[in-house]
The first five atom37 places (N, CA, C, CB, O) and aatype in JSON, in Angstrom:
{
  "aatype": [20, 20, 20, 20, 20, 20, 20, 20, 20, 20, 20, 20, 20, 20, 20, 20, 20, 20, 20, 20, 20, 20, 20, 20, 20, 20, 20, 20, 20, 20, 20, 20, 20, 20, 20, 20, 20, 20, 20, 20, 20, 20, 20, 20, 20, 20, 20, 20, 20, 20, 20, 20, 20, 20, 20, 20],
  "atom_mask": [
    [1, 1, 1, 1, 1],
    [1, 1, 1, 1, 1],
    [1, 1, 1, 1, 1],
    [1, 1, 1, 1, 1],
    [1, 1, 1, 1, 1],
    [1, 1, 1, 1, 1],
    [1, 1, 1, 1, 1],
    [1, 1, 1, 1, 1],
    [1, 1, 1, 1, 1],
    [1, 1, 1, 1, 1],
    [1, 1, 1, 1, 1],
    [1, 1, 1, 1, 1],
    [1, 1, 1, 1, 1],
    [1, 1, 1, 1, 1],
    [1, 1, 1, 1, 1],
    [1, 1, 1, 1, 1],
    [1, 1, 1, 1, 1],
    [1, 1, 1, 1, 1],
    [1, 1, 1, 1, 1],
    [1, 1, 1, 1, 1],
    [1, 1, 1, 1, 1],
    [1, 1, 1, 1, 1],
    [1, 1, 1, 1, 1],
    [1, 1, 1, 1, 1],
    [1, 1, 1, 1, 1],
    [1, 1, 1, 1, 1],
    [1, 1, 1, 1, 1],
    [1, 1, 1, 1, 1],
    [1, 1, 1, 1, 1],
    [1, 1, 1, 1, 1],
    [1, 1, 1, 1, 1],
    [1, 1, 1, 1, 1],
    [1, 1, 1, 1, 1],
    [1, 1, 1, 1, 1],
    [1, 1, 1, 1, 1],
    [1, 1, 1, 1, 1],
    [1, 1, 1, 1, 1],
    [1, 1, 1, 1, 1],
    [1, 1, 1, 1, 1],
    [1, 1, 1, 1, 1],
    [1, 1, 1, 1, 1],
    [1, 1, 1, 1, 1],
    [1, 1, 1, 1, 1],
    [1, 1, 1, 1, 1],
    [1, 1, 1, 1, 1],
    [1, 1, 1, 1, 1],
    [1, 1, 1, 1, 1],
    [1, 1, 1, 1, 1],
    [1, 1, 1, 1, 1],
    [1, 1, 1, 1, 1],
    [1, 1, 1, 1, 1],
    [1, 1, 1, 1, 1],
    [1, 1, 1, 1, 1],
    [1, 1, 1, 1, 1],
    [1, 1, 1, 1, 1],
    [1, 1, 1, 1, 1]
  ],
  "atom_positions": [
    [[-27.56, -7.98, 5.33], [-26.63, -8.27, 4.28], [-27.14, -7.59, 3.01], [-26.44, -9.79, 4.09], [-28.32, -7.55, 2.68]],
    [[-26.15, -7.07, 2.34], [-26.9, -5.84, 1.16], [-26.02, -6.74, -0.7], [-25.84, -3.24, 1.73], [-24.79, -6.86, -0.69]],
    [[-26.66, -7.13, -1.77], [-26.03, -7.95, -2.34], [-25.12, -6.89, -3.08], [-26.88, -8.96, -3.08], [-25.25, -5.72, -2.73]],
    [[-24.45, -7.12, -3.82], [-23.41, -6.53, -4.83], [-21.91, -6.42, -4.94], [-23.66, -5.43, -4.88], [-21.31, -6.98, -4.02]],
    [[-21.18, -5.86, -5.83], [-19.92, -5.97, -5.82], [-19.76, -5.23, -4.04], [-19.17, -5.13, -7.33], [-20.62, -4.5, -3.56]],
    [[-18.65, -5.57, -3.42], [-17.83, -5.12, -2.15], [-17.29, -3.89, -2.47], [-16.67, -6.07, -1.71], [-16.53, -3.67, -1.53]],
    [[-17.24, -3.0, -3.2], [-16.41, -1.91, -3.64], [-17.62, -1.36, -3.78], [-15.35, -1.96, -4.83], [-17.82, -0.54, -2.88]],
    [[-18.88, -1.53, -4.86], [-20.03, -0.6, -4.64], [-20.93, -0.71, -3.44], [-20.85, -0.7, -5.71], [-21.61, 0.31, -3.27]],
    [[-21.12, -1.63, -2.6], [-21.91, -1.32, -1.43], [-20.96, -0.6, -0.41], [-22.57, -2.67, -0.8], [-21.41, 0.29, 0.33]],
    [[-19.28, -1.08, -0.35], [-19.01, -0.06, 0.84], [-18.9, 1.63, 0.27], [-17.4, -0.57, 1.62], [-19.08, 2.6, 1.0]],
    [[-18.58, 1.67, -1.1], [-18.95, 3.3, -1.2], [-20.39, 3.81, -1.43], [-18.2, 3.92, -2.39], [-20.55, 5.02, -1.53]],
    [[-21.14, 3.22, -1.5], [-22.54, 3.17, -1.17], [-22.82, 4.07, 0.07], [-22.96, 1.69, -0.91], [-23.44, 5.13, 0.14]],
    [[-21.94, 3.04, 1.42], [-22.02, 3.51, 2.94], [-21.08, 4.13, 3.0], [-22.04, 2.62, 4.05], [-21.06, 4.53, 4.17]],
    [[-20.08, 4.57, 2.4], [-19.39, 5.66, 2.59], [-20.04, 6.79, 2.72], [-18.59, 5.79, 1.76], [-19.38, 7.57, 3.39]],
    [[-20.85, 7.15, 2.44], [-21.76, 8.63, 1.92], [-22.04, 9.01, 3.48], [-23.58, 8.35, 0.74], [-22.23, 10.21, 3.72]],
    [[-22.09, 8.08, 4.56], [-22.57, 8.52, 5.35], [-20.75, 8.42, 6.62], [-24.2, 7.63, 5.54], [-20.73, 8.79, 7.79]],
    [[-20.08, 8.09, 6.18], [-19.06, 7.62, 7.01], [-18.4, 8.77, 7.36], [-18.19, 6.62, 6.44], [-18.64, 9.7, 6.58]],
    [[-17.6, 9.04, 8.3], [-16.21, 10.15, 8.34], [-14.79, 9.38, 8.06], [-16.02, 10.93, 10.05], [-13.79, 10.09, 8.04]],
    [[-14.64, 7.94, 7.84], [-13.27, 7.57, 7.8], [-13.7, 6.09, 7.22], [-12.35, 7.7, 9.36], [-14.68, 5.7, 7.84]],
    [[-13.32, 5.26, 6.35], [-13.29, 4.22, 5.29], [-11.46, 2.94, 5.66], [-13.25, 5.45, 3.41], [-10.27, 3.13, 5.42]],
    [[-12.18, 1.89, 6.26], [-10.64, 1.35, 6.53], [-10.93, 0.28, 6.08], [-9.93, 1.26, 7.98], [-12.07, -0.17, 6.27]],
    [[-9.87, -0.52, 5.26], [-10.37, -1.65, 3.99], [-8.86, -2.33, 4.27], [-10.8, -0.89, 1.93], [-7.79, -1.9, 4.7]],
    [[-9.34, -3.57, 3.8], [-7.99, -4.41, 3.73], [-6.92, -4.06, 2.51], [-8.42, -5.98, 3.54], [-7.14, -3.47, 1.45]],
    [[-5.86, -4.54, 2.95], [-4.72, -4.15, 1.13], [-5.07, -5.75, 0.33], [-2.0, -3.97, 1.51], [-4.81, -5.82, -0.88]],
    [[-5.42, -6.48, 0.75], [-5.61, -7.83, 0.03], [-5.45, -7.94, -1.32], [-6.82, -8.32, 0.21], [-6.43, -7.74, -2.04]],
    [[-4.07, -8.3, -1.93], [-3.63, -8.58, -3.07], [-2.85, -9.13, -3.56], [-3.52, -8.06, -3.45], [-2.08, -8.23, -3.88]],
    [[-2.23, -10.45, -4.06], [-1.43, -11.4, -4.4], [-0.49, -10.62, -5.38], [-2.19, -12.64, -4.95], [-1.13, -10.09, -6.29]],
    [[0.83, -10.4, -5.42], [1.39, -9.71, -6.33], [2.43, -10.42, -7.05], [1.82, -8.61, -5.8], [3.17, -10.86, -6.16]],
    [[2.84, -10.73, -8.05], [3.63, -11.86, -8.54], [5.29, -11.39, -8.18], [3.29, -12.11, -10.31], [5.84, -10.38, -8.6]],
    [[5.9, -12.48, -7.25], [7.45, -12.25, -7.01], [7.11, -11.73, -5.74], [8.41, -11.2, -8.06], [7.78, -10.71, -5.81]],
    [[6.63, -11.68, -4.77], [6.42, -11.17, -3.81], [6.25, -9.43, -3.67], [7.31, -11.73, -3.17], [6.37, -8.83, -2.6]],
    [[6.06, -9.03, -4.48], [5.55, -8.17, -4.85], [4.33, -7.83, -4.03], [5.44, -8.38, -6.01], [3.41, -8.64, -4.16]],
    [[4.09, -6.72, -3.13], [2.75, -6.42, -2.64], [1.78, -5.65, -3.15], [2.82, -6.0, -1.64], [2.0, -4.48, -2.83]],
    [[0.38, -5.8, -4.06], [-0.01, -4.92, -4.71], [-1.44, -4.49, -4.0], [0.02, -5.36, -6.11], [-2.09, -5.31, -3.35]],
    [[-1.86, -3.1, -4.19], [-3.52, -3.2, -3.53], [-4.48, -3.84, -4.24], [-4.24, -1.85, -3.34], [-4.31, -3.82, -5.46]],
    [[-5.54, -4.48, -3.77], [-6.63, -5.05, -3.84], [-7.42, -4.11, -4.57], [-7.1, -5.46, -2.62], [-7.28, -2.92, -4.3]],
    [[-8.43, -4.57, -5.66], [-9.8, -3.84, -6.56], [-10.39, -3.1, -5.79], [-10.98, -4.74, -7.15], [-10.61, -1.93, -6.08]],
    [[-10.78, -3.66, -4.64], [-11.49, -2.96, -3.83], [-11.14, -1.72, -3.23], [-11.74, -3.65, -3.04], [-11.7, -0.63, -3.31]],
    [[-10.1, -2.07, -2.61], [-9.33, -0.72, -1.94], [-8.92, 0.11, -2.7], [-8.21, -0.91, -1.2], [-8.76, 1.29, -2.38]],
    [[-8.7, -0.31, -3.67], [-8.17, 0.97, -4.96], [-9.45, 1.77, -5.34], [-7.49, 0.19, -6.67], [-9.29, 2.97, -5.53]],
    [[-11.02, 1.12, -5.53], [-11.86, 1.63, -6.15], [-12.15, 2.97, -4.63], [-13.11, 0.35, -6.76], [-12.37, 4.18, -4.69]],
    [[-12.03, 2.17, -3.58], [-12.05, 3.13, -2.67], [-11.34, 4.67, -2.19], [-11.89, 2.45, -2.0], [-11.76, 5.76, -1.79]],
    [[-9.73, 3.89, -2.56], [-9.11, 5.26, -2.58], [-9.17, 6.27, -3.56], [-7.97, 5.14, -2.48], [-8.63, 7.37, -3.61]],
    [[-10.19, 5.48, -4.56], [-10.23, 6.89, -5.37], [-11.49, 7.54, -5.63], [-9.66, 6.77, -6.69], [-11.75, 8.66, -6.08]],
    [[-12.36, 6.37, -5.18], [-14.11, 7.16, -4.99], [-14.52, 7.64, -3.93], [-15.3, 6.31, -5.15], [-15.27, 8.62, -3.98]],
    [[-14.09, 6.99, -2.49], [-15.16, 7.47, -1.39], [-15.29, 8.73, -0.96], [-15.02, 6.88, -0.26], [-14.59, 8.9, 0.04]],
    [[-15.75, 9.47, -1.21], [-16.06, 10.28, -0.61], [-15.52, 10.98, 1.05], [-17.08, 9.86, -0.78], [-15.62, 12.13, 1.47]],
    [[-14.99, 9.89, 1.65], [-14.67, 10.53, 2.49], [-12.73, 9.72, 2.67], [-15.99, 10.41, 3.74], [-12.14, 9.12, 1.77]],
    [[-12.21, 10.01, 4.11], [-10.47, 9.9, 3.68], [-10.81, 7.98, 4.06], [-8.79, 11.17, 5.19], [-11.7, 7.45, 4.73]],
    [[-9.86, 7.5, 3.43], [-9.93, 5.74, 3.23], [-8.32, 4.93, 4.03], [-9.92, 5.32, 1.01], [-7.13, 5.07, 3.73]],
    [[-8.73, 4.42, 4.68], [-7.07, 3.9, 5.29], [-7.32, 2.9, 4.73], [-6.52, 3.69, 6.97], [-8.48, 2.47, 4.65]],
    [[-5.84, 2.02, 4.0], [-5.84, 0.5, 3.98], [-4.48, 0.18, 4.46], [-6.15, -0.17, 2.49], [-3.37, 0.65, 4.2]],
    [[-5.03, -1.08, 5.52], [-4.5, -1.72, 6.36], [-3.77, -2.99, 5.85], [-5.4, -1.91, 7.23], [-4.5, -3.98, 5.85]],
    [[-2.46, -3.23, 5.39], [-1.68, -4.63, 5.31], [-2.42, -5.4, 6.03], [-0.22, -4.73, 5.83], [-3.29, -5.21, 6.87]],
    [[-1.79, -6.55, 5.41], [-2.8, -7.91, 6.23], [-1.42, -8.29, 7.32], [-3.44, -9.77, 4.78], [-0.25, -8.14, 6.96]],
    [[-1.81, -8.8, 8.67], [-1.02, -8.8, 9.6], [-0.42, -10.3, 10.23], [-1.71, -8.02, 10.5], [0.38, -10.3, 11.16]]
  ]
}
């Protein structure tokens, strides 16, 4: 277990990844679906390509 924000340890291990798949987890007001901190910090830092997956 590695401590820190969830957005800096998985792009942390991104460096070594070929593909990044993260939840969309985000409450959006009105039913509204919005992406999650995390997955956003992802789709725009990791280093390598990032899928996020709706919650099912």
């Amino acid at each position: 277990m590695e401590l820190g924000s969830a957005a800096e340890v998985l792009l942390s291990h991104s460096t070594r990844a070929c593909l990044l798949v993260v939840g969309r987890h985000a409450a959006g007001q009105h039913g509204v679906r919005r992406i999650g901190s995390v997955a956003h910090r992802a789709l725009h830092h990791a280093p390598c390509p990032v899928v996020v997956v709706p919650h099912a």
